[in-house]
C-alpha positions as CSV (number, residue, x, y, z in Angstrom):
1,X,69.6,68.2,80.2
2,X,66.4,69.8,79.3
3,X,67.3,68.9,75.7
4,X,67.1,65.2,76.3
5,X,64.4,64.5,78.1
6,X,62.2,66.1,75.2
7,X,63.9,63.9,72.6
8,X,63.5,61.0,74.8
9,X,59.7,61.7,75.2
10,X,59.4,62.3,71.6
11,X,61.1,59.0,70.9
12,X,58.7,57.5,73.4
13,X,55.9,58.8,72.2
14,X,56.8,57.4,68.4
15,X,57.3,54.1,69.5
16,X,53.6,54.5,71.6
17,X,52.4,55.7,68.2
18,X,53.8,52.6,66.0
19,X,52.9,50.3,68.9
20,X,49.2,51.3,68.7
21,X,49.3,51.1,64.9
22,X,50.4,47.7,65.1
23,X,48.3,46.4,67.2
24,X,45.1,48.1,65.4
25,X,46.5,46.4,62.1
26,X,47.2,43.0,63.6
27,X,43.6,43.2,65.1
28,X,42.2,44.3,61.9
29,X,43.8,40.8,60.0
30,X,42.6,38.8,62.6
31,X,39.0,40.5,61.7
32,X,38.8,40.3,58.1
33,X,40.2,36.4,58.2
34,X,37.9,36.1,60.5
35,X,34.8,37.5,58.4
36,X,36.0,35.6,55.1
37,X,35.6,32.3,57.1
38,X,32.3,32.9,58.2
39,X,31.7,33.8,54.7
40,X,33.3,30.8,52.8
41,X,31.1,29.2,55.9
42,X,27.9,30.7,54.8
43,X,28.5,30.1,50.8
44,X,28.9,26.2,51.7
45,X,26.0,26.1,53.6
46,X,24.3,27.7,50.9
47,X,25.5,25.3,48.5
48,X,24.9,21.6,50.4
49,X,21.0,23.2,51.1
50,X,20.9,24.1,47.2
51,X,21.9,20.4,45.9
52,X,19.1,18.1,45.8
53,X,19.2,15.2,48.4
54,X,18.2,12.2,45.9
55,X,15.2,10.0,47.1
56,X,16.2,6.5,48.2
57,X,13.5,3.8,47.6
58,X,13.3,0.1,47.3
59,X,13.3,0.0,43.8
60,X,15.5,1.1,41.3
61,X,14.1,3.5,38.8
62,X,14.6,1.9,35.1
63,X,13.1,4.7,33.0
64,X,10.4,5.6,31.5
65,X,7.3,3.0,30.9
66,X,6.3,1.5,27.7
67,X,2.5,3.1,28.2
68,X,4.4,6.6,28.3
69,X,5.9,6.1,25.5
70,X,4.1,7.4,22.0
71,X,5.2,6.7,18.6
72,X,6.4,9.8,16.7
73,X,3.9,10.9,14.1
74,X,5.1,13.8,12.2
75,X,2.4,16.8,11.9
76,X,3.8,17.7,8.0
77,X,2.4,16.3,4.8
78,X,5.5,15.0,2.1
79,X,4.8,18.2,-0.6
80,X,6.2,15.4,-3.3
81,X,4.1,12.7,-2.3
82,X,0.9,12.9,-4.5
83,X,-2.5,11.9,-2.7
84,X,-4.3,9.1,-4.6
85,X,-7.9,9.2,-4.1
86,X,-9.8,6.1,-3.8
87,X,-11.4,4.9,-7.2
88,X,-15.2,4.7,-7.2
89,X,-17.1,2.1,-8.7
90,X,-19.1,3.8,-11.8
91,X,-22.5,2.3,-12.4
92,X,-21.6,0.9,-16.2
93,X,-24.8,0.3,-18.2
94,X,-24.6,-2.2,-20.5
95,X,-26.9,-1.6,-23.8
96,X,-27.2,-5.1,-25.9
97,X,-29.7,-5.2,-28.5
98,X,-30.4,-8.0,-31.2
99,X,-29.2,-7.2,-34.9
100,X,-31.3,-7.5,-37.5
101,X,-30.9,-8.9,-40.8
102,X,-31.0,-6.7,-44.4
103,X,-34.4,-7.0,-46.3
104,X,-35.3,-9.6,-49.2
105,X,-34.5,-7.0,-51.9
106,X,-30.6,-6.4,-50.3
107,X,-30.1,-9.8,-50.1
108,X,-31.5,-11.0,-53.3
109,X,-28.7,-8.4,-54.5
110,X,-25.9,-9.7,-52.7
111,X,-27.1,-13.6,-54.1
112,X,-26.9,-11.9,-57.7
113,X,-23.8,-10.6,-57.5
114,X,-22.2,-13.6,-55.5
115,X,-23.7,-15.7,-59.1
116,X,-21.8,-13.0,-61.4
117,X,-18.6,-13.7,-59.3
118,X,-18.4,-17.4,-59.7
119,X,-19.7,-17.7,-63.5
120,X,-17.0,-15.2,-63.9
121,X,-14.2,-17.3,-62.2
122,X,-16.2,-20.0,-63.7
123,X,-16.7,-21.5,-60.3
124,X,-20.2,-23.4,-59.0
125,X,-23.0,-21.2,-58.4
126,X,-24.4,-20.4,-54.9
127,X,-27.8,-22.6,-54.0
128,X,-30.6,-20.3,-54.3
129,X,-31.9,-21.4,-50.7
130,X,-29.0,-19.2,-49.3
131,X,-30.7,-16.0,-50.1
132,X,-33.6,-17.2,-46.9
133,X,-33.0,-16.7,-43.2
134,X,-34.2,-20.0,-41.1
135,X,-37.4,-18.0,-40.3
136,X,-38.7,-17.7,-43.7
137,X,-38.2,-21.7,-44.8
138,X,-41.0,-24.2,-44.1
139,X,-40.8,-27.5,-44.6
140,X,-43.0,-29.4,-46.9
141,X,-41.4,-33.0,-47.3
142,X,-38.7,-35.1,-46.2
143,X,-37.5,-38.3,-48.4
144,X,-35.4,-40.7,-48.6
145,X,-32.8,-42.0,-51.4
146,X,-29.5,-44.2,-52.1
147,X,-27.7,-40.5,-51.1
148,X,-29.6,-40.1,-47.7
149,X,-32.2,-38.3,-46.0
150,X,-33.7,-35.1,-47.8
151,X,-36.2,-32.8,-47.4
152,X,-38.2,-29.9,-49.6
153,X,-38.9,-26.5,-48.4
154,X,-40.8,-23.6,-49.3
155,X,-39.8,-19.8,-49.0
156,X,-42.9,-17.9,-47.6
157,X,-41.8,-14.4,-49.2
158,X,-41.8,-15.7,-52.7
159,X,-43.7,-19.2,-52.8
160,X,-40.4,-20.7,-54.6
161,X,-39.8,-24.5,-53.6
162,X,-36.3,-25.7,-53.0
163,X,-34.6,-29.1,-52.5
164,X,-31.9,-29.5,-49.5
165,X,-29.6,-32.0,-47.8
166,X,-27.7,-32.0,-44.8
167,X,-25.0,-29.3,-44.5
168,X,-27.1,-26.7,-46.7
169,X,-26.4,-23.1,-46.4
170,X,-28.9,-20.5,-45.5
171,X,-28.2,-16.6,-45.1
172,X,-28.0,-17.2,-41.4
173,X,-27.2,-19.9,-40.9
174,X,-27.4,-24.0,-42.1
175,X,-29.4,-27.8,-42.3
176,X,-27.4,-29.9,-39.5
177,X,-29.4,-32.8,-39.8
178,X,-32.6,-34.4,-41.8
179,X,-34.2,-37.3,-40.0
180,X,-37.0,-39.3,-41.4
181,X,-37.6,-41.7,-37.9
182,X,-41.1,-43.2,-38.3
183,X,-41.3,-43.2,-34.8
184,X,-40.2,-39.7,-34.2
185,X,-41.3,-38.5,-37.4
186,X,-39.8,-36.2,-40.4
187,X,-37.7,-33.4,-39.0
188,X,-34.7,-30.7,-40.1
189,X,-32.7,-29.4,-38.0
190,X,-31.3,-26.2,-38.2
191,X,-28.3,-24.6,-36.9
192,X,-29.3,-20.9,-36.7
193,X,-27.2,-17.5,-36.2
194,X,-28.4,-14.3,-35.2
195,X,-25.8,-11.1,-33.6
196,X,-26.2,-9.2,-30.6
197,X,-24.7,-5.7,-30.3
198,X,-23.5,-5.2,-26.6
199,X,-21.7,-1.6,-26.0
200,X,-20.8,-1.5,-30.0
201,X,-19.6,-5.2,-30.3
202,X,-21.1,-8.1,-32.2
203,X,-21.5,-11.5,-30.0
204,X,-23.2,-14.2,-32.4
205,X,-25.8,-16.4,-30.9
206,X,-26.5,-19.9,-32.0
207,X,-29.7,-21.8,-31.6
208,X,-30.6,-24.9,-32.7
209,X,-34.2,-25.0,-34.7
210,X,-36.1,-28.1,-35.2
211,X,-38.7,-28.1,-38.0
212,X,-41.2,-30.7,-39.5
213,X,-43.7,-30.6,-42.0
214,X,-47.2,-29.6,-41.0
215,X,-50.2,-32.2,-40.9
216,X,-51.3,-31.2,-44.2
217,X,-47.6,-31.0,-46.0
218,X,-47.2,-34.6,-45.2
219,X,-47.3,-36.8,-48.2
């Protein structure tokens, strides 16, 4: 009897024992859901204050402005590209002088040897007149014939009188035109050639000179 009523207290007291461990285990569950709601609570509060509320306005934003906007300009210089410099104007002086003509003697020469040529190739010989420049030839006369106008002239280096007509040679140059006008009076025109040298090239220079015979040449 004795024997029973300690097994049955002992099988009461195991069922108090498993009771009480239920309930605290039930109650601890209930807890912890309890404390992961509040926290999945918490973490989307967090979350919709973190996101950023847009703005609404009146009007619609487009972008950025055109004023904002600056062209792209790249800070590197093309290594390839060679830099040309701009050219400068150089101050070019021009040097130009007048050419002279050889002396009497040299040109006498050249007249002598010109004559040897054409007897030689038995050609007409050169008129002596052409060994004279239009500066050294005065004129002493002009006439009058069935062939035209002609004139006589005197070279002052050597005194020696020679007769022309129109289209006579001279070293430098020629007799364009004898006139014999009594109104205008006696004249020969010459068509005379001198070279200027400008920066190592020859440029030849015509002139027209006009020449009559002196008051006491007249005949």
């Amino acid at each position: 009897m004795k024997a029973r009523t300690l097994l049955a207290g002992s099988v009461t007291l195991i069922i108090a024992i498993a009771v009480s461990s239920a309930a605290q285990d039930k109650s601890t569950v209930e807890k912890a859901a309890q404390d992961k709601a509040a926290v999945e609570k918490a973490v989307q509060q967090a979350e919709g204050t973190s996101q950023a509320q847009p703005v609404k306005s009146g009007k619609e934003y487009l972008g950025p402005t055109a004023d904002s906007i600056r062209p792209y300009r790249p800070s590197y210089r093309d290594p390839f590209k060679k830099a040309v410099k701009p050219k400068q104007a150089k101050n070019a002086k021009t040097s130009a002088r007048m050419q002279g003509f050889p002396g009497l003697e040299v040109r006498r020469a050249e007249f002598k040897q010109k004559v040897d040529q054409a007897r030689s190739r038995d050609l007409s010989e050169p008129d002596a007149v052409s060994q004279y420049l239009v500066s050294e030839l005065n004129v002493t006369g002009v006439f009058r014939d069935d062939r035209g106008f002609g004139a006589f002239v005197r070279a002052a280096p050597t005194g020696s009188m020679f007769f022309i007509r129109n289209g006579a040679r001279v070293y430098n140059g020629e007799v364009v035109r004898i006139e014999g006008d009594a109104m205008d009076g006696a004249k020969v025109l010459f068509r005379e050639v001198s070279y200027l040298e400008v920066n190592g090239k020859l440029s030849p220079q015509e002139r027209t000179v006009v020449k009559a015979p002196t008051a006491s040449q007249k005949n």
